[in-house]
N, CA, C and O of each residue as an XYZ file, in Angstrom:
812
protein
N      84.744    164.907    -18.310
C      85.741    164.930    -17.243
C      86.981    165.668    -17.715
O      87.473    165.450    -18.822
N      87.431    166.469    -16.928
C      88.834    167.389    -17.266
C      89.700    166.894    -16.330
O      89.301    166.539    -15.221
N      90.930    166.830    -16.689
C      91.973    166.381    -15.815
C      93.306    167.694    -16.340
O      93.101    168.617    -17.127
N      94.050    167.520    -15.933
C      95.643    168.166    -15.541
C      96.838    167.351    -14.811
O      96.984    166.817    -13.712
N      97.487    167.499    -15.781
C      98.596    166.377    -14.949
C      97.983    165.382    -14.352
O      98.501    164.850    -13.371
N      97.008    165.050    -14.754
C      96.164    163.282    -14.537
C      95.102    163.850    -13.244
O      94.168    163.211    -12.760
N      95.503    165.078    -12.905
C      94.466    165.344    -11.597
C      93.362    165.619    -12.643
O      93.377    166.126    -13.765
N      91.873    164.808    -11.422
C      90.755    165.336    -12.342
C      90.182    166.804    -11.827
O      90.546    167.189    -10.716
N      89.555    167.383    -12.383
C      89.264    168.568    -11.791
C      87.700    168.144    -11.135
O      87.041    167.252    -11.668
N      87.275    168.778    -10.108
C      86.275    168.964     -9.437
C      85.483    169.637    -10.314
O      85.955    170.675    -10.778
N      83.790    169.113    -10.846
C      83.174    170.262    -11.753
C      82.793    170.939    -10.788
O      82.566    171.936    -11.473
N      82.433    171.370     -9.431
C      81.876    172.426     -8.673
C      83.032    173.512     -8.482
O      82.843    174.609     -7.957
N      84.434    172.991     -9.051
C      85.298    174.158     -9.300
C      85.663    174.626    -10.871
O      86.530    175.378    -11.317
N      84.933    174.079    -11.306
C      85.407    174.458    -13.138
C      83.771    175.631    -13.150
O      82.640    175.619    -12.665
N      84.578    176.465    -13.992
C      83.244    177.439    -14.759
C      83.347    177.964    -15.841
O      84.515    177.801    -16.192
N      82.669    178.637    -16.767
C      82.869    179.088    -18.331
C      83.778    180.261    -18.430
O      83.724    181.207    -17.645
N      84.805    180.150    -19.644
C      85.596    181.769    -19.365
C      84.920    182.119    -20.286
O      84.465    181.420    -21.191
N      84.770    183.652    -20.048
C      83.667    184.705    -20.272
C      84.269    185.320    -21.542
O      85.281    185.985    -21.321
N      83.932    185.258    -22.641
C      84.208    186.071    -23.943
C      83.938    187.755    -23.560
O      83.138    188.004    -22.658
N      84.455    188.597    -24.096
C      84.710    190.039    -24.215
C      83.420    190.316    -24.769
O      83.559    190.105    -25.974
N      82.128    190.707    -24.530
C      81.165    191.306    -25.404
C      81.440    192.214    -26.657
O      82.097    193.251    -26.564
N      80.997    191.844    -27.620
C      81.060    192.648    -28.605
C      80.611    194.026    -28.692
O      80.917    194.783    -29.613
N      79.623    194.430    -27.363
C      79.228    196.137    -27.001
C      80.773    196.708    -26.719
O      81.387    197.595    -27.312
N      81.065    196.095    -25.896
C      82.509    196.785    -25.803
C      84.386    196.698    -26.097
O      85.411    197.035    -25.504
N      83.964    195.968    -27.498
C      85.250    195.751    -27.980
C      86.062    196.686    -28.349
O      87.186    196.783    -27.857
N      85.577    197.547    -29.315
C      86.164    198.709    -28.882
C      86.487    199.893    -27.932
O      87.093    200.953    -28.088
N      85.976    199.422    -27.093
C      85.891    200.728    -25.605
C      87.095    200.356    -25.030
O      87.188    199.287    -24.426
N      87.926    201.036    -25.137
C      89.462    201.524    -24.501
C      89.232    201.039    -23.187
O      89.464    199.939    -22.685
N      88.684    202.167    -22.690
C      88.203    202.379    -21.006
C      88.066    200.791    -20.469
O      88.793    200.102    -19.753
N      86.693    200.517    -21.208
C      86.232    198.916    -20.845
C      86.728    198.179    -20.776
O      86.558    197.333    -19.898
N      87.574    198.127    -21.648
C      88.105    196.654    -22.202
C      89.564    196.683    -20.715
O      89.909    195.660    -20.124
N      90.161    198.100    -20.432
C      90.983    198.044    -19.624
C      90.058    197.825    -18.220
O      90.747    197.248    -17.379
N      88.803    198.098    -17.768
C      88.358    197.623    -16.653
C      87.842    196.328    -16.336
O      87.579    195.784    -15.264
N      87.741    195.870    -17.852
C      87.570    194.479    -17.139
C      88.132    193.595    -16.827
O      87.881    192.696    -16.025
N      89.630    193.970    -17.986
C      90.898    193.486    -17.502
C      91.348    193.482    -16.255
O      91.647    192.483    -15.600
N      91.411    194.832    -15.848
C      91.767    194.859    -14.107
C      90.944    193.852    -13.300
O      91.404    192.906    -12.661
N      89.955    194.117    -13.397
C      88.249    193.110    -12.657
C      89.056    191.431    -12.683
O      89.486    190.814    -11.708
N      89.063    191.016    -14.106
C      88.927    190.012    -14.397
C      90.759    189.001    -14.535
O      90.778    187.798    -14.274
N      91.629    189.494    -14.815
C      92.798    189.450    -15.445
C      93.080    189.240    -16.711
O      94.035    189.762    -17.287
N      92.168    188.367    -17.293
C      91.996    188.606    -18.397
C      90.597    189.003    -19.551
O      89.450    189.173    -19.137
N      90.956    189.087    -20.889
C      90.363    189.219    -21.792
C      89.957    188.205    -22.663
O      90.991    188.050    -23.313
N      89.213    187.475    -23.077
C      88.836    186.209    -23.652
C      88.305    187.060    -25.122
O      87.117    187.380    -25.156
N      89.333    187.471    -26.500
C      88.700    187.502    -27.016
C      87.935    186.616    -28.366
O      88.737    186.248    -29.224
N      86.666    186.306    -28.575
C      86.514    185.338    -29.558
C      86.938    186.082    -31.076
O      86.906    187.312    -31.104
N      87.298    185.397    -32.223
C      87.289    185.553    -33.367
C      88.069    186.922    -33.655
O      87.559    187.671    -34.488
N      89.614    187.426    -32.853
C      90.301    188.449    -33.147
C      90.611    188.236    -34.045
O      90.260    189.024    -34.924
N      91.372    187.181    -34.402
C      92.352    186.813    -35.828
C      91.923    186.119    -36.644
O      91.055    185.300    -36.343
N      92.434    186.241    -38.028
C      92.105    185.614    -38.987
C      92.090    184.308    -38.912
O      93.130    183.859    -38.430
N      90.957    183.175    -39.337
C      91.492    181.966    -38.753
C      92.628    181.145    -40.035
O      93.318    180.143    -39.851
N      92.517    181.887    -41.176
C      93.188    181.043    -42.135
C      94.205    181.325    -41.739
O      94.885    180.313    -41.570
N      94.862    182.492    -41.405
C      96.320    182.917    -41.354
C      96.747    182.187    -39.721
O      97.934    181.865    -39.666
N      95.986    181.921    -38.517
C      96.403    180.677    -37.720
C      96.815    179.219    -38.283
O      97.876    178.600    -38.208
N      95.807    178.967    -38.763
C      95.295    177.354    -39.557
C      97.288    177.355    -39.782
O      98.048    176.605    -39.170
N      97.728    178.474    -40.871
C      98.865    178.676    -41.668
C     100.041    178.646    -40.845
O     101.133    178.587    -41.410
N      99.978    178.676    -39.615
C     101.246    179.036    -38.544
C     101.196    178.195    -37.566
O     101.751    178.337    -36.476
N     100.419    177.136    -37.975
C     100.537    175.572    -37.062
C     102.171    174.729    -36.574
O     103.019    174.448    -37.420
N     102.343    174.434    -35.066
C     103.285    174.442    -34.294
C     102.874    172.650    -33.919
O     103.551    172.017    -33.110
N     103.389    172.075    -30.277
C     102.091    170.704    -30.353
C     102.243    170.111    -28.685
O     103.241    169.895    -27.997
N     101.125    170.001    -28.475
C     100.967    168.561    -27.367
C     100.265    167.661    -27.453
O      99.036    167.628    -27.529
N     101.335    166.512    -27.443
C     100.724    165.273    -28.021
C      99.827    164.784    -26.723
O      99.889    165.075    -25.528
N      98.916    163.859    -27.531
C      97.507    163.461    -26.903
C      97.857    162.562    -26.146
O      99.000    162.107    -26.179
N      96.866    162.110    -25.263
C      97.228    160.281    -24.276
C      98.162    160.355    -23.354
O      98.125    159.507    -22.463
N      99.334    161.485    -23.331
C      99.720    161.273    -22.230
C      99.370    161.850    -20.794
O      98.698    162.859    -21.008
N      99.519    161.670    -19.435
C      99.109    162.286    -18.738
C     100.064    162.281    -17.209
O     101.197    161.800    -17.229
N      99.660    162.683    -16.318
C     100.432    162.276    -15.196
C     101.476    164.026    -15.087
O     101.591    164.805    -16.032
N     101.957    164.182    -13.977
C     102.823    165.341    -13.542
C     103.765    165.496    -14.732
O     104.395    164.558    -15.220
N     103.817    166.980    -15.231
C     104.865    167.259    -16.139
C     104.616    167.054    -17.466
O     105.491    167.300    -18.296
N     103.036    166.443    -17.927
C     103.000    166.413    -19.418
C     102.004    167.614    -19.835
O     101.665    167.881    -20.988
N     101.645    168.215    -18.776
C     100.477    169.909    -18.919
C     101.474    170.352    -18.297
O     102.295    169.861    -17.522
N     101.212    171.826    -18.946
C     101.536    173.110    -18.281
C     101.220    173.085    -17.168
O     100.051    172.724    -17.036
N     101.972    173.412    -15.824
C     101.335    173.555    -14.477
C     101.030    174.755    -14.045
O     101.324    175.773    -14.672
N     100.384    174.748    -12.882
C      99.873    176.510    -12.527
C     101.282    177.061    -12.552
O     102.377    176.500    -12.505
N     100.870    178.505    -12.652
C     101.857    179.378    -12.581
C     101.307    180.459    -13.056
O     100.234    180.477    -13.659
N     102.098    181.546    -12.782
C     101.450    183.103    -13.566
C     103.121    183.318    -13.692
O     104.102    182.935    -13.056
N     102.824    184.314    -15.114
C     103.627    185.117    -15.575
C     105.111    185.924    -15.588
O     105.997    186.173    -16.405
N     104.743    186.234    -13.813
C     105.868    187.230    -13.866
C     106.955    186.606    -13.336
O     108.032    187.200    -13.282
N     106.788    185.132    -12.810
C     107.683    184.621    -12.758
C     108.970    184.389    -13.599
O     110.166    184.448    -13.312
N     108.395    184.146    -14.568
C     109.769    184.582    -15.870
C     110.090    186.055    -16.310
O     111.083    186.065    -17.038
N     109.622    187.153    -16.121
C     109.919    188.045    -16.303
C     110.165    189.086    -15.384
O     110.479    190.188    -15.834
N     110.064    188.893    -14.037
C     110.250    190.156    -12.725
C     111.573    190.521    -12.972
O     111.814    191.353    -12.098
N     112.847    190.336    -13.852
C     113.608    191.367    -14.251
C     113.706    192.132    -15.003
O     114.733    192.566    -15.524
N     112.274    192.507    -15.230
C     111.671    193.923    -15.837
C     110.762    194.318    -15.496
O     110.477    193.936    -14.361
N     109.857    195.170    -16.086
C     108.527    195.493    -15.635
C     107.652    194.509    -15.393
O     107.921    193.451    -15.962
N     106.538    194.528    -14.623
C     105.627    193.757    -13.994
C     104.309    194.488    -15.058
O     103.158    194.052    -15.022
N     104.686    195.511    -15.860
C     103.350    196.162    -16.565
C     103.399    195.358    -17.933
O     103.578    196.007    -18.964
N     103.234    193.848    -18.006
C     102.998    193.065    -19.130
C     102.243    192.424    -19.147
O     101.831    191.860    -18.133
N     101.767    192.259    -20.304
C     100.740    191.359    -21.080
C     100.623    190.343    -21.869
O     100.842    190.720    -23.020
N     100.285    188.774    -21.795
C     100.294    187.672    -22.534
C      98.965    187.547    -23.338
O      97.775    187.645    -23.036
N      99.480    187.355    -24.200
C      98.373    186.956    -25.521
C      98.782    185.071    -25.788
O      99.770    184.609    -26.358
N      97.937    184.524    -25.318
C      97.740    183.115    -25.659
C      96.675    182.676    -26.434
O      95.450    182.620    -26.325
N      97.996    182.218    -27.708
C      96.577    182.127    -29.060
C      97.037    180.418    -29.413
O      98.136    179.885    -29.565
N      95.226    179.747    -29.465
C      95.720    178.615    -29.994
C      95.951    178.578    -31.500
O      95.320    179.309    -32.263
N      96.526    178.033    -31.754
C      97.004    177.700    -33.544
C      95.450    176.847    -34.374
O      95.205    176.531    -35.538
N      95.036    176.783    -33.670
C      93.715    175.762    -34.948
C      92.928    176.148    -34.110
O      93.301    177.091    -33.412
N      91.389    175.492    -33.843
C      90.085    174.743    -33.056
C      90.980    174.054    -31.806
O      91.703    173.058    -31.838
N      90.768    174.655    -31.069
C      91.182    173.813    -29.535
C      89.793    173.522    -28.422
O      89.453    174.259    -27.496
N      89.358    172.647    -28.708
C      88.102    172.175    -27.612
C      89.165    171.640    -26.564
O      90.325    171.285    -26.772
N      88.273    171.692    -25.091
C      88.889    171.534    -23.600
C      89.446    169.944    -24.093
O      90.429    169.507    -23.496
N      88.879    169.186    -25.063
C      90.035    167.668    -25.063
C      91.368    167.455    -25.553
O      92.018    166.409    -25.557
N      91.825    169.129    -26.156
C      93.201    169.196    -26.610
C      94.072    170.061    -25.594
O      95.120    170.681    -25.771
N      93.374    169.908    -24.611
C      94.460    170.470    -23.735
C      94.543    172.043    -23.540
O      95.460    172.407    -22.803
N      93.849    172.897    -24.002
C      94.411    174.204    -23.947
C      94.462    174.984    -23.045
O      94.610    174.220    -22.091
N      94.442    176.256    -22.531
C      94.456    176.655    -20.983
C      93.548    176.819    -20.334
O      92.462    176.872    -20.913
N      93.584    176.952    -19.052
C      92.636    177.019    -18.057
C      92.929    177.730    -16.949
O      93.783    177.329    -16.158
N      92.008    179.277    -16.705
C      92.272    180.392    -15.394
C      91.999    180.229    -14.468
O      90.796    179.971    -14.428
N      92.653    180.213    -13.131
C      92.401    180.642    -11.673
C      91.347    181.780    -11.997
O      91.613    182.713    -12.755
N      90.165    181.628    -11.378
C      89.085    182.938    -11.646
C      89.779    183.935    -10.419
O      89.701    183.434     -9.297
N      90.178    184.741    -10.464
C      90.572    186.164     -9.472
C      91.785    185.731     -9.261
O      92.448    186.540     -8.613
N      92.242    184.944     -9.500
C      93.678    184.876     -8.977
C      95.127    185.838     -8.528
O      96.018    185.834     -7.679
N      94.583    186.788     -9.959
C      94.995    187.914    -10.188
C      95.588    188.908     -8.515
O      96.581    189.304     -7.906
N      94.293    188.862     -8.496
C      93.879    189.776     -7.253
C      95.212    189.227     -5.804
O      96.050    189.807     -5.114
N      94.773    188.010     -5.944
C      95.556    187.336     -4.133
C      96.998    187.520     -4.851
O      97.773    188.061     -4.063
N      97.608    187.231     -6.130
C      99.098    186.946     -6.228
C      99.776    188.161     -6.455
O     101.006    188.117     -6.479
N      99.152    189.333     -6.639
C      99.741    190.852     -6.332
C      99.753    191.152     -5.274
O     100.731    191.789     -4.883
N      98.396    190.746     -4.096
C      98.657    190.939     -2.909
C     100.050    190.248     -2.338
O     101.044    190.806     -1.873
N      99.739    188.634     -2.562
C     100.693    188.233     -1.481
C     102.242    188.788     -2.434
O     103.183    188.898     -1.649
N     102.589    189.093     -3.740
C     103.653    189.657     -3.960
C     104.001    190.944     -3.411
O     105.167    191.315     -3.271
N     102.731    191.795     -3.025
C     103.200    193.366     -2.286
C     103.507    193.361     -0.764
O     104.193    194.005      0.030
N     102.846    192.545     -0.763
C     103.518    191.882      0.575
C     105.069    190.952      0.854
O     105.441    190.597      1.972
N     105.559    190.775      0.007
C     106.725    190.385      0.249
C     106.808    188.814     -0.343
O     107.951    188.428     -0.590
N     106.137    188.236     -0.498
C     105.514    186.598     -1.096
C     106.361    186.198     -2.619
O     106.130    185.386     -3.514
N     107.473    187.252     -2.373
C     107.947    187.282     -3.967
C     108.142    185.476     -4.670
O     108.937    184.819     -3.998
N     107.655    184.878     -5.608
C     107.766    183.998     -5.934
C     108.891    183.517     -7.281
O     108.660    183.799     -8.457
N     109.931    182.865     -6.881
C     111.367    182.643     -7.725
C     111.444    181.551     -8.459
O     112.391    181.253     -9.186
N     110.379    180.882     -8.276
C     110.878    179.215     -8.921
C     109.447    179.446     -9.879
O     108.578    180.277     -9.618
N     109.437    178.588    -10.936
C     108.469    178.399    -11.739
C     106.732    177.659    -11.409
O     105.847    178.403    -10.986
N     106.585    176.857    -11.548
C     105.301    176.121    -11.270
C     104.821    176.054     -9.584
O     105.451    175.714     -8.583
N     103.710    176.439     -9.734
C     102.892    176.387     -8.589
C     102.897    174.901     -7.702
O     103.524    174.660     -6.670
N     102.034    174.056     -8.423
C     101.448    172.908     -8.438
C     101.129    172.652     -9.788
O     101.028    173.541    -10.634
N     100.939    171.228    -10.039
C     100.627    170.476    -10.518
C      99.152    170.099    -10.225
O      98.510    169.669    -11.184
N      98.558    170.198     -9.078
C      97.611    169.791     -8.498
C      96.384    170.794     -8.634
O      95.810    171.308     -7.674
N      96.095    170.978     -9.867
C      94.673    172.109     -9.557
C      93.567    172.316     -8.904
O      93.015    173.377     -8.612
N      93.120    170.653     -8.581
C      91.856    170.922     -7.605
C      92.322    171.356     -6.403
O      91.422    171.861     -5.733
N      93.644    171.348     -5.749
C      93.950    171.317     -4.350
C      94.188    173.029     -4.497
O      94.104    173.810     -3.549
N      94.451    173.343     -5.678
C      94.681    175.074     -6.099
C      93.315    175.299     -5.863
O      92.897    175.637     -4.756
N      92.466    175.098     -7.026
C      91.350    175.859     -6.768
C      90.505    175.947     -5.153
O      89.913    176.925     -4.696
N      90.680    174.642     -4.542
C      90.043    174.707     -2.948
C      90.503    175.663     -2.828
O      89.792    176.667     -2.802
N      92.087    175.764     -2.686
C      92.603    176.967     -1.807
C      92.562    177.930     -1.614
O      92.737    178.397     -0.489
N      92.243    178.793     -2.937
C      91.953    179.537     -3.501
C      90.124    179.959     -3.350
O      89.496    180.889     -3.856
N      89.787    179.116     -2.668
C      88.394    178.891     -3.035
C      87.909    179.894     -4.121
O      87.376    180.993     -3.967
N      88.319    179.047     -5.567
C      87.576    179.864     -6.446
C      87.173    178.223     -7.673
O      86.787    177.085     -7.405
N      87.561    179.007     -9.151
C      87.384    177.972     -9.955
C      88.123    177.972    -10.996
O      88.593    179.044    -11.378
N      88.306    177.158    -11.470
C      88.783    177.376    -12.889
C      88.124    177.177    -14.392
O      87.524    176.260    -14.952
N      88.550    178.522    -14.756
C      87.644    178.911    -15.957
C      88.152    178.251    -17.581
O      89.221    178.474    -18.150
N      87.039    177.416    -18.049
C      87.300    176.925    -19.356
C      86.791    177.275    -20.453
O      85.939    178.157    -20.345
N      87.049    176.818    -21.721
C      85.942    176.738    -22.452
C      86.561    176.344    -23.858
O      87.791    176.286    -23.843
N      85.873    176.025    -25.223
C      86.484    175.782    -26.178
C      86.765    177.111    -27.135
O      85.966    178.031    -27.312
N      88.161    176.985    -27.738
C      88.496    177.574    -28.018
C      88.244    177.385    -29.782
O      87.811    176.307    -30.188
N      88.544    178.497    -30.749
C      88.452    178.055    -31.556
C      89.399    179.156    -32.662
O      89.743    180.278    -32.293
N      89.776    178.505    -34.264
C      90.743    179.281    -35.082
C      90.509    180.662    -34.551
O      89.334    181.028    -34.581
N      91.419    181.528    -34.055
C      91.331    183.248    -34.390
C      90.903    183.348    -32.928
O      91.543    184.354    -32.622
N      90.330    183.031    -31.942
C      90.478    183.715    -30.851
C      91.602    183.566    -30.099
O      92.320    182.569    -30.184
N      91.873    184.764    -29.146
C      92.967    184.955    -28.378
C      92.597    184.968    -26.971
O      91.471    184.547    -26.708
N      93.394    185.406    -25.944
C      93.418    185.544    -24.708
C      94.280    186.482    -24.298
O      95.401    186.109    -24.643
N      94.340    187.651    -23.660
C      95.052    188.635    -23.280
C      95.074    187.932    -21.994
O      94.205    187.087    -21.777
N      95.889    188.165    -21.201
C      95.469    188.009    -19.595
C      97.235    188.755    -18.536
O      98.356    189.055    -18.946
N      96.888    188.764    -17.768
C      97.799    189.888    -16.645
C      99.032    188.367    -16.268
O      99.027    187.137    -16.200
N      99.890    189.474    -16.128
C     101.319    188.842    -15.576
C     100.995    188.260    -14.067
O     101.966    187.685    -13.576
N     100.011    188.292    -13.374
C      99.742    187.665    -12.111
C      98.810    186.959    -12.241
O      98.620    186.387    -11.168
N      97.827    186.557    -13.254
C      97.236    185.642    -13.535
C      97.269    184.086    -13.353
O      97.732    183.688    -14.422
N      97.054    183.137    -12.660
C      97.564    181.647    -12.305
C      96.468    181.120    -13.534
O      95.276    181.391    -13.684
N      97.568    180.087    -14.496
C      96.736    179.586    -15.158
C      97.395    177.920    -15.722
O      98.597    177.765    -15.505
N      97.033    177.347    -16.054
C      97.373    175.958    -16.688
C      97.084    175.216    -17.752
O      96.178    175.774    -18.371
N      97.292    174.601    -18.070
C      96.857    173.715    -19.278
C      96.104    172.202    -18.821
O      96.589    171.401    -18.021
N      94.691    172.038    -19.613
C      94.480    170.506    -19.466
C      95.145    169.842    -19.846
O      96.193    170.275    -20.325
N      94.875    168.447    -19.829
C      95.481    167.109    -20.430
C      94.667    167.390    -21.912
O      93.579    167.895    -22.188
N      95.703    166.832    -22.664
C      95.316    166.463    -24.441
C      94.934    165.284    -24.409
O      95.800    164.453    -24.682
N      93.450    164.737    -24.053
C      92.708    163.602    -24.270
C      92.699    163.418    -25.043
O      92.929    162.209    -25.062
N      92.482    164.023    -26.810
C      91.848    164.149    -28.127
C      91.777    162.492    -28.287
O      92.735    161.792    -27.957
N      90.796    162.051    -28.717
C      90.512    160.314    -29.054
C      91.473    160.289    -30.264
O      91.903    159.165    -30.521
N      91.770    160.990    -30.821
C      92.441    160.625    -32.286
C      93.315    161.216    -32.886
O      93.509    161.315    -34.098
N      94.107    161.804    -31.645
C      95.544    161.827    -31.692
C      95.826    163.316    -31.607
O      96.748    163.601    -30.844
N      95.261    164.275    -32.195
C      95.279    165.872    -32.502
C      96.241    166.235    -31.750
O      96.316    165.797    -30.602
N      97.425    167.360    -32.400
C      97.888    167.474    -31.510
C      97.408    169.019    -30.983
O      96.390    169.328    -31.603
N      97.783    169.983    -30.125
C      97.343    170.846    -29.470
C      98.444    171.799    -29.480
O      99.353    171.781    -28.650
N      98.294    173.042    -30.909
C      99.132    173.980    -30.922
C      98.799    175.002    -30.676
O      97.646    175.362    -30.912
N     100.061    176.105    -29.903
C      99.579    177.059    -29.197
C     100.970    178.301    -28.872
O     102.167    178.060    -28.713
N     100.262    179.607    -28.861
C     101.691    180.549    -29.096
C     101.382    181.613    -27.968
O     100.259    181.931    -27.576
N     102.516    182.068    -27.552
C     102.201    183.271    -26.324
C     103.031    184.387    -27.095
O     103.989    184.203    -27.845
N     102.487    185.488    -26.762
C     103.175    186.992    -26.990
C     102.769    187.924    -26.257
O     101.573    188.199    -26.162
N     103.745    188.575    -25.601
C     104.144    189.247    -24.460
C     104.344    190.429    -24.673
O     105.336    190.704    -25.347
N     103.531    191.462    -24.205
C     103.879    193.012    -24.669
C     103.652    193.764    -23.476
O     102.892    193.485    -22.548
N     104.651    195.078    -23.658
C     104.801    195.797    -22.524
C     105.089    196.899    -23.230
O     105.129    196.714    -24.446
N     105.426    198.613    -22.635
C     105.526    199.103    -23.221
C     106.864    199.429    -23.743
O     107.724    198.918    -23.025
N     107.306    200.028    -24.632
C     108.948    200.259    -24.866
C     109.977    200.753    -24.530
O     111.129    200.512    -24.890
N     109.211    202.114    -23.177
C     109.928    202.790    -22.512
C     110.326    201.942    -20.641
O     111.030    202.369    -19.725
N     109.638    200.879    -20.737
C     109.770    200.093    -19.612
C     110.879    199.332    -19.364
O     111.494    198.951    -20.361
N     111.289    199.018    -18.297
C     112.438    197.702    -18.676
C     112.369    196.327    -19.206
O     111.451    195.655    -18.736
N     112.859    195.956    -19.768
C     112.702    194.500    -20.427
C     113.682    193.341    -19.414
O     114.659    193.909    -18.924
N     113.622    192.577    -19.223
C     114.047    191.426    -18.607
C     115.024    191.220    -19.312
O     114.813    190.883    -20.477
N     116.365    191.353    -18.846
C     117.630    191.280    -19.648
C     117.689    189.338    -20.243
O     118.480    189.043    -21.138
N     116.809    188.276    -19.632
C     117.452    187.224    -19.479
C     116.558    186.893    -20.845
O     116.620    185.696    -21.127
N     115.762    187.659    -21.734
C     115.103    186.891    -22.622
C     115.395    188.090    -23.823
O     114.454    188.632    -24.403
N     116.568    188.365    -24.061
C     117.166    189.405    -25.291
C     118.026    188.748    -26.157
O     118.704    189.289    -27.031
N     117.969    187.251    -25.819
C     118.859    186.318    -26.895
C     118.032    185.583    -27.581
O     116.855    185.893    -27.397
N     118.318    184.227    -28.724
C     117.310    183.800    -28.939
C     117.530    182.196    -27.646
O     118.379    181.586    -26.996
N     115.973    182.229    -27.994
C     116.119    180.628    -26.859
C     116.978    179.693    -27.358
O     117.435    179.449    -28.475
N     117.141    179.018    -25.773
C     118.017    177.986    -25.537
C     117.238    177.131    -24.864
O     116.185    177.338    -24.261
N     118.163    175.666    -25.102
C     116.933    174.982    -23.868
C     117.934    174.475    -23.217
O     117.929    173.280    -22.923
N     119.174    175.470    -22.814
C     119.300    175.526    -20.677
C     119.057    176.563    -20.374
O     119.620    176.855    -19.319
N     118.052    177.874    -21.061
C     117.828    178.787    -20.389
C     117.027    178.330    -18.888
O     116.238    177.386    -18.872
N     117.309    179.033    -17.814
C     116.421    178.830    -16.376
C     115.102    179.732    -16.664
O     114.680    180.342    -17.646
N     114.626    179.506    -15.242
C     113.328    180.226    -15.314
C     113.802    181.408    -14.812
O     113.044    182.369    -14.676
């Protein structure tokens, strides 16, 4: 059973996220079409896992209910005062199986939240919902899981809707995890994240 913010998820809306084939890890071309296709890139075993293991950070286990997961949301919400041509790399810090909480994709999501943004749908406040099964109905799609482990990453698109499970772990683990954000250098950067953090920065 998977839950989020204590919601359980529907398994006829959960499905496997799809690792990057190793035929085309190196293919430029590819790797950028499936990105577009897909929003993101699931790749297994990019990084070294000792040098993760080494850069260990946390969400603590057992709790649950609104506000203790990441809630839906995509990307560009924190950053639309710059370019929209960015990229998140979400790497867990150790072995993250779906009972430590780690993330979980809107499958196509991609696709509807550029639409309804080119359309005018501009979105200003942070979190979607809390409520993923009532997301995924809506959406009629699913959300994509799977276990994660030392050294793989996740590329995925600034319009991407994605979340975090609940940290069930029976025995306490906590659930560490790092994002990095790249765009190119000649683009604009979001003036509001050129300091170091604060915690009254807004969204």
């Amino acid at each position: 059973m998977l839950t989020s913010n204590g919601y359980r998820l529907d398994e006829s809306r959960v499905g496997p996220l799809e690792p990057v084939p190793d035929a085309i890890r190196d293919d430029r071309d590819a790797l950028w079409h499936r990105l577009r296709r897909d929003g993101y890139l699931f790749l297994r075993g990019a990084l070294d896992p000792e040098r993760v293991w080494a850069f260990r950070r946390h969400t603590r286990p057992g709790e649950n209910g609104v506000g203790t997961a990441t809630q839906a949301h995509y990307d560009l919400v924190y950053l639309r005062e710059g370019t929209d041509r960015v990229l998140s790399a979400w790497i867990p810090l150790g072995d993250c199986p779906t009972s430590l909480g780690g993330l979980t994709y809107l499958q196509g999501s991609h696709h509807r939240v550029l639409a309804e943004e080119q359309a005018g749908g501009v979105r200003r406040t942070g979190w979607i919902t809390a409520d993923l099964p009532r997301l995924a109905e809506r959406y009629d799609t699913r959300w994509l899981v799977t276990d994660y482990a030392a050294g793989d990453l996740v590329v995925h698109s600034a319009y991407l809707i994605h979340a975090a499970l609940d940290n069930v772990d029976p025995i306490g683990t906590m659930r560490l995890s790092t994002d990095i954000r790249y765009q190119r250098s000649d683009l604009p950067i979001d003036w509001r994240w050129q300091h170091d953090w604060h915690d009254h920065d807004g969204p």
